[in-house]
C-alpha positions as protocol buffer text, in pm:
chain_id: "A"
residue {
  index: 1
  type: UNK
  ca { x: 345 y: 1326 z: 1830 }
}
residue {
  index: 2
  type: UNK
  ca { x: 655 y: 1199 z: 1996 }
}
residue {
  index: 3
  type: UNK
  ca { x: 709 y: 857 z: 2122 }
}
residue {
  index: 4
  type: UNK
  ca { x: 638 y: 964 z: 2485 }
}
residue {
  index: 5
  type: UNK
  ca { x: 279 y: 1082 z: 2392 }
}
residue {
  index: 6
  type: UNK
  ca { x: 12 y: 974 z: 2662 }
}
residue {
  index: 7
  type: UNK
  ca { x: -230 y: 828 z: 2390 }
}
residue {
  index: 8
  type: UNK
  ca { x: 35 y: 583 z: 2337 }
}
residue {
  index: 9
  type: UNK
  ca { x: -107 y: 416 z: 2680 }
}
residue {
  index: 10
  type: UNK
  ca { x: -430 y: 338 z: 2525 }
}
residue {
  index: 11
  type: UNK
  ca { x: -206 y: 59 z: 2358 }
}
residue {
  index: 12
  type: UNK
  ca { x: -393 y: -284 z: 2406 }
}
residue {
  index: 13
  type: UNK
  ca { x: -210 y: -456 z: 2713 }
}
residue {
  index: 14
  type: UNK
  ca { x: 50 y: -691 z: 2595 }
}
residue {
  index: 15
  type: UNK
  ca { x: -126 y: -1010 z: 2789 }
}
residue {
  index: 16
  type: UNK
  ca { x: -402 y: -1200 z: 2690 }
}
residue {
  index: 17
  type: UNK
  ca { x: -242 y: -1046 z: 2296 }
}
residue {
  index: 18
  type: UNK
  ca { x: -256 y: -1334 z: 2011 }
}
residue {
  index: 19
  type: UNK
  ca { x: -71 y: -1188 z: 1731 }
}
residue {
  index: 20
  type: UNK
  ca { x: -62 y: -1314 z: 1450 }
}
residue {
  index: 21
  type: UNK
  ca { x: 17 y: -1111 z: 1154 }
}
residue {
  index: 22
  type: UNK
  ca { x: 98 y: -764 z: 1111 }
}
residue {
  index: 23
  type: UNK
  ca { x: 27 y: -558 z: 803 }
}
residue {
  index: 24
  type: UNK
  ca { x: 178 y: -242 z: 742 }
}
residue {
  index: 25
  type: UNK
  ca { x: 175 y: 49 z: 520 }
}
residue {
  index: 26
  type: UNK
  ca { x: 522 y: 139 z: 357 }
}
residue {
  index: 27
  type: UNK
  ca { x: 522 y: 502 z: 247 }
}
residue {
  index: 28
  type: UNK
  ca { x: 443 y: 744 z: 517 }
}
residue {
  index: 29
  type: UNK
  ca { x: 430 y: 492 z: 760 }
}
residue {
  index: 30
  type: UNK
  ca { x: 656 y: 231 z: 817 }
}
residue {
  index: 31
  type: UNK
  ca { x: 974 y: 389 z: 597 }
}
residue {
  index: 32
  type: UNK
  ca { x: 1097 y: 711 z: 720 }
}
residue {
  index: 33
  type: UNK
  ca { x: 1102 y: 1043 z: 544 }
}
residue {
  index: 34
  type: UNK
  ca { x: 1390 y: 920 z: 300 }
}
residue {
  index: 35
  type: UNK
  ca { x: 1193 y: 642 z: 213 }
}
residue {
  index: 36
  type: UNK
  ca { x: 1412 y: 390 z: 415 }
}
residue {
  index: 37
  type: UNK
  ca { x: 1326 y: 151 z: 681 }
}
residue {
  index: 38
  type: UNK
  ca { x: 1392 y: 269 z: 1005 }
}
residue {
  index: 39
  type: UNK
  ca { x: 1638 y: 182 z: 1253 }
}
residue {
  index: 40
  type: UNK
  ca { x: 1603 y: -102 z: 1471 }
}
residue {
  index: 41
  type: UNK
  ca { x: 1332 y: -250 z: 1225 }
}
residue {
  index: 42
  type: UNK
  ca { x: 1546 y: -569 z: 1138 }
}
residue {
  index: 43
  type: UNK
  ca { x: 1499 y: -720 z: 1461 }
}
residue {
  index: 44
  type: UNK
  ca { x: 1196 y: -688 z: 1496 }
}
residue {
  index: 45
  type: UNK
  ca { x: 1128 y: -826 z: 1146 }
}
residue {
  index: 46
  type: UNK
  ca { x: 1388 y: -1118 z: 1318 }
}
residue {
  index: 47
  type: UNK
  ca { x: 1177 y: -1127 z: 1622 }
}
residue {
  index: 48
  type: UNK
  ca { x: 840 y: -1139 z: 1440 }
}
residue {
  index: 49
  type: UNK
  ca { x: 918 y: -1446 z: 1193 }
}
residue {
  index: 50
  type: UNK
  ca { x: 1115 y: -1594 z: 1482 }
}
residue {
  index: 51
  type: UNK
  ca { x: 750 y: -1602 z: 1627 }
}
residue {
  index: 52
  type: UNK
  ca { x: 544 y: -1763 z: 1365 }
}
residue {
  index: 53
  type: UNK
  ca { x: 409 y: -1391 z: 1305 }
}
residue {
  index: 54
  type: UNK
  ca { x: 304 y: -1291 z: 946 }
}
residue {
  index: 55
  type: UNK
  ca { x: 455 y: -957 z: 855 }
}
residue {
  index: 56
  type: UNK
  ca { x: 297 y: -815 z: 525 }
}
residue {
  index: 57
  type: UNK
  ca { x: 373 y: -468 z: 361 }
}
residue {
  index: 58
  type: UNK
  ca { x: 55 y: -379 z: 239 }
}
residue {
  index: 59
  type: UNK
  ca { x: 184 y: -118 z: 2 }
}
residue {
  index: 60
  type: UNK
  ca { x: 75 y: 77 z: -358 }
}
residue {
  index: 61
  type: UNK
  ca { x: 420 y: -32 z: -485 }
}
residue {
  index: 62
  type: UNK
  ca { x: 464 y: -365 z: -691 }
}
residue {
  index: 63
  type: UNK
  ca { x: 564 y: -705 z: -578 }
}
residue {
  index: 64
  type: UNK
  ca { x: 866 y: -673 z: -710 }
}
residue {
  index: 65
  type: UNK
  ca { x: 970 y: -350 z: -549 }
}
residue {
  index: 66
  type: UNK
  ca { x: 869 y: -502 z: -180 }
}
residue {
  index: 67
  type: UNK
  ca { x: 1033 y: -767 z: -251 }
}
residue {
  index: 68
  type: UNK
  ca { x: 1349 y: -583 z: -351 }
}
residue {
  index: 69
  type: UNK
  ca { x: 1322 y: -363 z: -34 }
}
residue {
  index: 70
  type: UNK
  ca { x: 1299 y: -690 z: 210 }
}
residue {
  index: 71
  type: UNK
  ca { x: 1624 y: -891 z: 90 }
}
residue {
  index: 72
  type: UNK
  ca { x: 1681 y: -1225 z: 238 }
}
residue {
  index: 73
  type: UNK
  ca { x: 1351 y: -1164 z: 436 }
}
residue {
  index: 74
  type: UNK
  ca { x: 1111 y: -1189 z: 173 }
}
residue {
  index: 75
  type: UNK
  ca { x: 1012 y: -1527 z: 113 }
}
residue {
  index: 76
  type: UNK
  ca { x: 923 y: -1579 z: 527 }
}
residue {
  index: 77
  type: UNK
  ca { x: 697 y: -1292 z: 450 }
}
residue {
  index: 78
  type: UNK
  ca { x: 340 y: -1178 z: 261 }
}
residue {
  index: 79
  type: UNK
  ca { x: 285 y: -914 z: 42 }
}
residue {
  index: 80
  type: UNK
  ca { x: -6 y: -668 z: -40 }
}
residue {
  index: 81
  type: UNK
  ca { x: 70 y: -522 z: -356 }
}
residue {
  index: 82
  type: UNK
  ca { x: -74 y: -314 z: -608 }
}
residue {
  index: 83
  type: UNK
  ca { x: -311 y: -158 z: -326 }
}
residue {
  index: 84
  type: UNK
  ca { x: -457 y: -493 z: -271 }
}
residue {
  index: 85
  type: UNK
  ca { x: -465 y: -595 z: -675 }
}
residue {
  index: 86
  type: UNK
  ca { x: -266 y: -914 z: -608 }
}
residue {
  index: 87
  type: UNK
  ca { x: -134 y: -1116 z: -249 }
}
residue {
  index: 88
  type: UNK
  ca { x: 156 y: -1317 z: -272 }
}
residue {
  index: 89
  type: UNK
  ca { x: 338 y: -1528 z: -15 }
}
residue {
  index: 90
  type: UNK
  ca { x: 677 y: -1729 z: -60 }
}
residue {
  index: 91
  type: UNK
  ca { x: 687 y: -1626 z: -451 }
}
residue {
  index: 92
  type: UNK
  ca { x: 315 y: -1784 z: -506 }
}
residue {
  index: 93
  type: UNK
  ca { x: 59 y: -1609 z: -606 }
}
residue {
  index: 94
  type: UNK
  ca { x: -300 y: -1675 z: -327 }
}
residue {
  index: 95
  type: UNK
  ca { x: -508 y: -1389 z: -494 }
}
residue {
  index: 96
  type: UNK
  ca { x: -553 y: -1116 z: -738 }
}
residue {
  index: 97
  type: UNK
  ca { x: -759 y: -901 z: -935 }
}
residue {
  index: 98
  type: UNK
  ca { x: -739 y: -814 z: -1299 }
}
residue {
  index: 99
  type: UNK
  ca { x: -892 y: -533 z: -1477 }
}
residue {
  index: 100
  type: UNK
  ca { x: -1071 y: -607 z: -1805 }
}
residue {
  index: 101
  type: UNK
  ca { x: -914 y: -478 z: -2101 }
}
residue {
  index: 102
  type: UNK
  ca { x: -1144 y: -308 z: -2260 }
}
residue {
  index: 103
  type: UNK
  ca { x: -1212 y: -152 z: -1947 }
}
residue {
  index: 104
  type: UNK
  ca { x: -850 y: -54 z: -1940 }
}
residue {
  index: 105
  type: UNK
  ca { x: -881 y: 94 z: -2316 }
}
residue {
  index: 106
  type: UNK
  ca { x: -1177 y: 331 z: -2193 }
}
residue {
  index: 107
  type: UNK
  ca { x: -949 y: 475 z: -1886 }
}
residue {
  index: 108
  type: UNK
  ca { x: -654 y: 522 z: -2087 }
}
residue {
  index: 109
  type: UNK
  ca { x: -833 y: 717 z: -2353 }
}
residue {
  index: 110
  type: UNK
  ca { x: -993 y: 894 z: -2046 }
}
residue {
  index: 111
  type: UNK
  ca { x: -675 y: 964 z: -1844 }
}
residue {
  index: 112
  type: UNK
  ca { x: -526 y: 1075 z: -2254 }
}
residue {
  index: 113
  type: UNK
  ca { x: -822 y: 1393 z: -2217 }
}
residue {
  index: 114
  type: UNK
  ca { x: -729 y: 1437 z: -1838 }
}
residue {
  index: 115
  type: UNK
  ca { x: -396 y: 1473 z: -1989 }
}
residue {
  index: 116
  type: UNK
  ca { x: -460 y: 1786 z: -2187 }
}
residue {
  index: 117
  type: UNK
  ca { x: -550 y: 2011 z: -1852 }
}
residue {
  index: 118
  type: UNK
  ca { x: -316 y: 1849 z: -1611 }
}
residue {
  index: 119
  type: UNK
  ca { x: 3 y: 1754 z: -1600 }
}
residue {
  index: 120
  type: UNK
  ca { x: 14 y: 1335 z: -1536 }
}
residue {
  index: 121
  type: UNK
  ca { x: 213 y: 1070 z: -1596 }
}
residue {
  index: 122
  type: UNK
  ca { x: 7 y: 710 z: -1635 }
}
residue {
  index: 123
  type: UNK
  ca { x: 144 y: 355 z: -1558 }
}
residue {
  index: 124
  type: UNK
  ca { x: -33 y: 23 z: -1671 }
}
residue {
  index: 125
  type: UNK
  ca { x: 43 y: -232 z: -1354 }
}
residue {
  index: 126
  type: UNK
  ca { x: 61 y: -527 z: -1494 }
}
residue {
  index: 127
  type: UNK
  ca { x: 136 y: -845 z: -1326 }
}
residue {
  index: 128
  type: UNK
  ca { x: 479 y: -925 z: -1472 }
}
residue {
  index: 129
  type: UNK
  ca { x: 582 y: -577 z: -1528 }
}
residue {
  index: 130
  type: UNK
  ca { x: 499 y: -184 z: -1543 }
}
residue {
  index: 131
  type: UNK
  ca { x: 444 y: -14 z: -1837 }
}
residue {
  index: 132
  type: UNK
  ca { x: 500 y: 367 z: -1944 }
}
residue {
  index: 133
  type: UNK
  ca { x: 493 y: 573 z: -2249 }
}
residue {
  index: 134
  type: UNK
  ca { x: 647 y: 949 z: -2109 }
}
residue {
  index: 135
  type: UNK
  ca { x: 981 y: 940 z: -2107 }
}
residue {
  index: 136
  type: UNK
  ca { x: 1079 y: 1252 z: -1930 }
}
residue {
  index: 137
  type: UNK
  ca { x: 1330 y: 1252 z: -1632 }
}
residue {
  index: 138
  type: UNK
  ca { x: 1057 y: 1394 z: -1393 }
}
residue {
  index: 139
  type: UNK
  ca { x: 844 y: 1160 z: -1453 }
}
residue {
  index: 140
  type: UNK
  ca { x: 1018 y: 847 z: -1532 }
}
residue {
  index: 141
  type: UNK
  ca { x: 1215 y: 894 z: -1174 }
}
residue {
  index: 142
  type: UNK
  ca { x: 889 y: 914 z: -995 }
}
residue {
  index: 143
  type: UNK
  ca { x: 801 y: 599 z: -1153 }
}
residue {
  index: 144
  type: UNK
  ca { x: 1112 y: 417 z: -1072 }
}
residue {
  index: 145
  type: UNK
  ca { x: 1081 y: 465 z: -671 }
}
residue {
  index: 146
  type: UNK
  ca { x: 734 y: 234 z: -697 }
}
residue {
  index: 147
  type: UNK
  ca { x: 818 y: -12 z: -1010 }
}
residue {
  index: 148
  type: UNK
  ca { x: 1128 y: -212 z: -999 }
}
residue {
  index: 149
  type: UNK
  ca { x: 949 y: -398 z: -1301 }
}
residue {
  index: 150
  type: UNK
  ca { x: 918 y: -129 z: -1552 }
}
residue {
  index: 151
  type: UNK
  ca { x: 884 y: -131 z: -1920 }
}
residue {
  index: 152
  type: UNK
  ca { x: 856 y: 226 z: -2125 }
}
residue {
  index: 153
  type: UNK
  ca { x: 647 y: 143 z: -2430 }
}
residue {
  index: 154
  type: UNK
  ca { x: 533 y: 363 z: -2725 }
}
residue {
  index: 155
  type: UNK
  ca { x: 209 y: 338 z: -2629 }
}
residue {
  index: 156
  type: UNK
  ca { x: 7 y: 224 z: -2332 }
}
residue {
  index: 157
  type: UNK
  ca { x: -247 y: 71 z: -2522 }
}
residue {
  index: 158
  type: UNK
  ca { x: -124 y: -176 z: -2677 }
}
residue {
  index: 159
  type: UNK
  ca { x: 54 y: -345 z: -2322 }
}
residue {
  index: 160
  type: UNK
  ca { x: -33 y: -747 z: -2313 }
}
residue {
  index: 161
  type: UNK
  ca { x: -32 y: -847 z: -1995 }
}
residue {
  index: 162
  type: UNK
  ca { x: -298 y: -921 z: -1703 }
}
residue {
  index: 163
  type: UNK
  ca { x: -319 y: -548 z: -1572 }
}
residue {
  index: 164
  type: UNK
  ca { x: -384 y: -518 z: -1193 }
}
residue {
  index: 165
  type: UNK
  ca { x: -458 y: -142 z: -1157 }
}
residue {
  index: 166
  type: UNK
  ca { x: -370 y: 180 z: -1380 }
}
residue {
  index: 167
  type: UNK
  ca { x: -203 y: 453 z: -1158 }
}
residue {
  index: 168
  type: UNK
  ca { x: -178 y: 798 z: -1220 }
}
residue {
  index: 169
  type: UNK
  ca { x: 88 y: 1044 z: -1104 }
}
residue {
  index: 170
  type: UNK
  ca { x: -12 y: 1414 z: -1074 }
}
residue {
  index: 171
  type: UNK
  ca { x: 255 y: 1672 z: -1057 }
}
residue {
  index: 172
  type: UNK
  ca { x: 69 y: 1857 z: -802 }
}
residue {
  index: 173
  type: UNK
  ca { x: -255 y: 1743 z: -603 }
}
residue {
  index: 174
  type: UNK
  ca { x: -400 y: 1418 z: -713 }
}
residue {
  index: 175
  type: UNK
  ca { x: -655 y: 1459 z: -451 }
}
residue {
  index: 176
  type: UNK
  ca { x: -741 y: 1783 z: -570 }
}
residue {
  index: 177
  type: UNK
  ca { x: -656 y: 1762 z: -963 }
}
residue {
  index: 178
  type: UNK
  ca { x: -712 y: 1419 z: -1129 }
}
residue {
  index: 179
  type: UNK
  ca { x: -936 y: 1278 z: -869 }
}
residue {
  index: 180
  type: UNK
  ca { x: -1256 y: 1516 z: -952 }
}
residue {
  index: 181
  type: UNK
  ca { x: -1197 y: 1439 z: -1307 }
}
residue {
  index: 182
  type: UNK
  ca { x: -1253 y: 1030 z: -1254 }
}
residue {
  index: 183
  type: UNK
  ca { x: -1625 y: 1052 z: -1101 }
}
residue {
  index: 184
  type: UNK
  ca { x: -1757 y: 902 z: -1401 }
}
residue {
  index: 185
  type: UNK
  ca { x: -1476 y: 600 z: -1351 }
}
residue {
  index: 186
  type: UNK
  ca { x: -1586 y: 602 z: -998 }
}
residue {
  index: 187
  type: UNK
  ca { x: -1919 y: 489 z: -1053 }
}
residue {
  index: 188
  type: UNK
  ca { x: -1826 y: 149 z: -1158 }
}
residue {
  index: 189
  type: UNK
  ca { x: -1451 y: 97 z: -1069 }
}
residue {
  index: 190
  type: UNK
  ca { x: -1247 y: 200 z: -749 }
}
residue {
  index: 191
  type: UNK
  ca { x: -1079 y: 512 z: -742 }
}
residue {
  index: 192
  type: UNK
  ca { x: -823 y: 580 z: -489 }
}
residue {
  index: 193
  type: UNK
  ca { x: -625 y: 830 z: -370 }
}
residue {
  index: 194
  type: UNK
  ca { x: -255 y: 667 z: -257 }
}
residue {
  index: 195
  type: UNK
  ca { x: -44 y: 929 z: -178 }
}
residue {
  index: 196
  type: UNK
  ca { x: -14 y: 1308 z: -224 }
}
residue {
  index: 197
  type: UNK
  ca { x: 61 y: 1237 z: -617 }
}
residue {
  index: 198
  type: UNK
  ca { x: -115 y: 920 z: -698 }
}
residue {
  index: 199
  type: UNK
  ca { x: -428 y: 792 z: -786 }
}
residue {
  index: 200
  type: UNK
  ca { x: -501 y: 431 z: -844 }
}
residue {
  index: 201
  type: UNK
  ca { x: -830 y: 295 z: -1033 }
}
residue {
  index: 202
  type: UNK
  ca { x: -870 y: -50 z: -1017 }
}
residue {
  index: 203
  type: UNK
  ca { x: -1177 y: -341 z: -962 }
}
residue {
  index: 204
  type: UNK
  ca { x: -1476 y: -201 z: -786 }
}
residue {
  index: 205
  type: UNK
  ca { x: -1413 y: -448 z: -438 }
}
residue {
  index: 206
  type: UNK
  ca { x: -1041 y: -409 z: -479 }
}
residue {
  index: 207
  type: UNK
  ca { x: -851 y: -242 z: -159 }
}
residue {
  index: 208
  type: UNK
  ca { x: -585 y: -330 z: 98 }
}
residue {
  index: 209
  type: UNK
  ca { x: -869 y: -491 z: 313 }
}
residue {
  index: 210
  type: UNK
  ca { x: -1048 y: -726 z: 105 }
}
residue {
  index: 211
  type: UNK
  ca { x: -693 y: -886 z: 50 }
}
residue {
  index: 212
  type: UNK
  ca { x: -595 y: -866 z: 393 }
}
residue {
  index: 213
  type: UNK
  ca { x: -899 y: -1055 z: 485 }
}
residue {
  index: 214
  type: UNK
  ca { x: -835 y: -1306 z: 167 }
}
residue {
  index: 215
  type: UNK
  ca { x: -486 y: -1374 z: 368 }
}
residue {
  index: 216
  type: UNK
  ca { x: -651 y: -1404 z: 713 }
}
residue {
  index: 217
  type: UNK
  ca { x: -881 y: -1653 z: 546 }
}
residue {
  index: 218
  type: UNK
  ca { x: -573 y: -1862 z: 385 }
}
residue {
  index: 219
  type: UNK
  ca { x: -389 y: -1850 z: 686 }
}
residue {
  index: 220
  type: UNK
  ca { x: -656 y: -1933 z: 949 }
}
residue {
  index: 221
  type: UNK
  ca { x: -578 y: -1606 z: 1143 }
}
residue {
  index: 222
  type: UNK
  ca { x: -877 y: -1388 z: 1265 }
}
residue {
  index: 223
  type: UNK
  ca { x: -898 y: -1023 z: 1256 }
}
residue {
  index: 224
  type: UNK
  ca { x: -822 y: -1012 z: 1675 }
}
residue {
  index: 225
  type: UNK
  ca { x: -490 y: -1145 z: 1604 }
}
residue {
  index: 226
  type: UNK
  ca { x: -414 y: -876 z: 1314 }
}
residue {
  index: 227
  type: UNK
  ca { x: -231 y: -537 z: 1361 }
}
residue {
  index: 228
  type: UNK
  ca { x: -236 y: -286 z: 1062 }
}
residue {
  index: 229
  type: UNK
  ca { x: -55 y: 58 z: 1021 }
}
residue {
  index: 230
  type: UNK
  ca { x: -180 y: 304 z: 823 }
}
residue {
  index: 231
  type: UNK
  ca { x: -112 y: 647 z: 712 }
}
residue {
  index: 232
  type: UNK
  ca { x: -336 y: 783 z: 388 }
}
residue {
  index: 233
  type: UNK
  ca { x: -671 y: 684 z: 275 }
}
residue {
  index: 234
  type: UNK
  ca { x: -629 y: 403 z: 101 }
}
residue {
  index: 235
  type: UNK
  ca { x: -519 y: 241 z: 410 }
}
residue {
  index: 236
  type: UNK
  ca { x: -858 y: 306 z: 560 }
}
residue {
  index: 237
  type: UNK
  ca { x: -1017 y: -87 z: 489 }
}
residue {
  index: 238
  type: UNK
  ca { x: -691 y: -206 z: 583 }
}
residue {
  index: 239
  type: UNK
  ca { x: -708 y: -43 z: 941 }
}
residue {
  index: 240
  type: UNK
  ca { x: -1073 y: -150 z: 942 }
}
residue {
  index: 241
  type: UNK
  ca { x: -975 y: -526 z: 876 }
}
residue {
  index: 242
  type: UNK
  ca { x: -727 y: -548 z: 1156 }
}
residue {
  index: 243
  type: UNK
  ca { x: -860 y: -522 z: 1563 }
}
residue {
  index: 244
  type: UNK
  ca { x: -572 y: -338 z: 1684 }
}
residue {
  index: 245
  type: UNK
  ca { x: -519 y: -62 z: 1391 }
}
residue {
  index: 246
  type: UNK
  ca { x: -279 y: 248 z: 1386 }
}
residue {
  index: 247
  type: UNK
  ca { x: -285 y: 549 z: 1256 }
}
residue {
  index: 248
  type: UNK
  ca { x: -27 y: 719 z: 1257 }
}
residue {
  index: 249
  type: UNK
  ca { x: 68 y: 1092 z: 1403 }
}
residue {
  index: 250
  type: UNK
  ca { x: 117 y: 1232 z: 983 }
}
residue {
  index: 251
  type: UNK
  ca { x: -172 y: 1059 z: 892 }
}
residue {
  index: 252
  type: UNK
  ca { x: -452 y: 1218 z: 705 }
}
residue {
  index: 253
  type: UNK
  ca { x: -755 y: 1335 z: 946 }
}
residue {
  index: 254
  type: UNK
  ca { x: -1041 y: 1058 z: 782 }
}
residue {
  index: 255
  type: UNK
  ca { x: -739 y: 811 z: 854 }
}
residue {
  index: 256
  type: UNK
  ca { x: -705 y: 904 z: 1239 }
}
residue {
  index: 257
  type: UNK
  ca { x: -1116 y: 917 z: 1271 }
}
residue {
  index: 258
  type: UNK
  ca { x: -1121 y: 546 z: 1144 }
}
residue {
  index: 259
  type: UNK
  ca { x: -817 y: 407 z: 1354 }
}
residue {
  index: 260
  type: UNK
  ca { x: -820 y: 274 z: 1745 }
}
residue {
  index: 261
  type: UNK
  ca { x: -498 y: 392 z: 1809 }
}
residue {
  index: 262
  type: UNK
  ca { x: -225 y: 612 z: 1759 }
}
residue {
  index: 263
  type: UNK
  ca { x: 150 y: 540 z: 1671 }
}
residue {
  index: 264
  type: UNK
  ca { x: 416 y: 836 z: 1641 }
}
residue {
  index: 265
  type: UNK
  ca { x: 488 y: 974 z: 1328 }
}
residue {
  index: 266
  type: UNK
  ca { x: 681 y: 751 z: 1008 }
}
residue {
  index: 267
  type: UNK
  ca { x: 1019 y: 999 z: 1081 }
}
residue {
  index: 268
  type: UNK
  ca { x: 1018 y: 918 z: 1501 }
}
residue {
  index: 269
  type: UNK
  ca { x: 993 y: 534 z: 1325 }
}
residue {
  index: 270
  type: UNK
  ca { x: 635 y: 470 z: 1507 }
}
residue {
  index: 271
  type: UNK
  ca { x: 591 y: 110 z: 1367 }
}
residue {
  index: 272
  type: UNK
  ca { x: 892 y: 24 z: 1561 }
}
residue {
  index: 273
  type: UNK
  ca { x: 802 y: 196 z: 1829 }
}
residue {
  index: 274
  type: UNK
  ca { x: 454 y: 46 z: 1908 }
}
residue {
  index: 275
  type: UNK
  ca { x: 536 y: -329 z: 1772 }
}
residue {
  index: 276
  type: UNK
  ca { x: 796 y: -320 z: 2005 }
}
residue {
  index: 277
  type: UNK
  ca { x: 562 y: -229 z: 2297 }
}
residue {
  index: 278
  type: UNK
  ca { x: 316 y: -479 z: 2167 }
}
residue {
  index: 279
  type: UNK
  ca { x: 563 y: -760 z: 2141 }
}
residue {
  index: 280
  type: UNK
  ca { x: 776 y: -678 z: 2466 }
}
residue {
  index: 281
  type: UNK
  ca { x: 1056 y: -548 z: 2348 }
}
């Protein structure tokens, strides 16, 4: 889809708008297909804060890595982190979700069997750091592009520290690889599928929309005045939390059936594209 596509007319009209806060999606949606952010996006970050509007990445990726992607701009900002696992705002913490340990134990020994007919890499998110035991190259850069925070230990088990989520990276399709092999997680805790390669398990009431709607709740800002962006499926309850919600033109098919709109694709920088149309330029 191109930035002239028709369906971008079905955009709400730009009076009688409220926004408040806007929550987007980082990869495959609002960073381009080098994983950057796109041109013109700093002013309309500028523009947006200049407002009183709340932006918020509501990303897979650790704190620490949005952080380190937003500069200067981060503490006028909110993050979703962790796929919803933990919200912060100005450096403080306003909610998260932590994962029992021996809960943890029994995935890890699970993921450890998983291991021997795929091949996976694991990372323990904890809240002051990542944590992995496979050291190869492959792997380890994978992990690096999420987790600025990262710790390789000699074994996973024995991490100490509050652990948000567990995410696993398959070398091929998580969606069609290590997500059959989790139903029996599934049935208790969340299982998501984040990207092509990733699946996260975490709490069973854990996703980007219950903490979207924690911050609308701290901040006083109703769903009407929220815009989300969304490209993959564990964006869906973050598009469903927000009134206006995007999906955008690379985003997977049970993502466009749950969205209102349409934005052009992450690589013809849609985010831009339609916040500028929503904000007036």
């Amino acid at each position: 889809m191109s930035s002239a596509d028709p369906r971008l007319l079905d955009t709400p009209p730009r009076e009688g708008l409220d926004i408040r806060l806007v929550a987007v999606d980082m990869d495959g949606t609002l960073l381009d297909g080098e994983g950057r952010l796109p041109p013109g996006f700093d002013a309309v970050l500028e523009h947006m804060l200049a407002r009183g509007i709340v932006f918020t990445p509501a990303s897979g990726r650790q704190y620490a890595t949005l952080r380190r992607e937003f500069g200067a701009s981060a503490d006028d900002m909110a993050f979703i982190a962790e796929n919803g696992t933990i919200v912060m705002r100005g450096g403080v913490e306003l909610s998260s979700d932590v994962i029992d340990s021996a809960f943890v134990q029994r995935v890890l020994a699970r993921l450890r069997e998983v291991a021997t007919r795929h091949d996976i890499g694991v990372v323990v998110c904890g809240k002051r750091s990542a944590y992995i035991e496979r050291r190869d190259r492959a792997f380890v850069a994978e992990a690096e592009r999420y987790y600025a925070e990262l710790v390789q230990v000699d074994d996973l088990t024995r991490v100490y520290d509050d652990v948000l989520k567990v995410a696993v990276y398959a070398f091929d399709s998580a969606e069609d690889s290590v997500y059959p092999e989790l139903g029996d997680i599934a049935s208790s805790h969340q299982v998501v599928v984040s990207g092509r390669h990733w699946v996260d398990v975490m709490n069973s009431d854990v996703n980007k929309g219950t903490a979207l709607r924690r911050l609308q709740e701290t901040l006083g800002i109703t769903r009407e005045q929220t815009v989300a962006f969304g490209d993959y499926l564990n964006d869906l309850e973050l598009l469903d939390a927000a009134a206006w919600s995007y999906a955008m033109a690379n985003a997977h098919d049970d993502v466009a059936a749950r969205a209102r709109f349409r934005a052009p694709s992450n690589t013809e920088y849609g985010v831009v594209t339609v916040l500028r149309e929503l904000l007036g330029g």
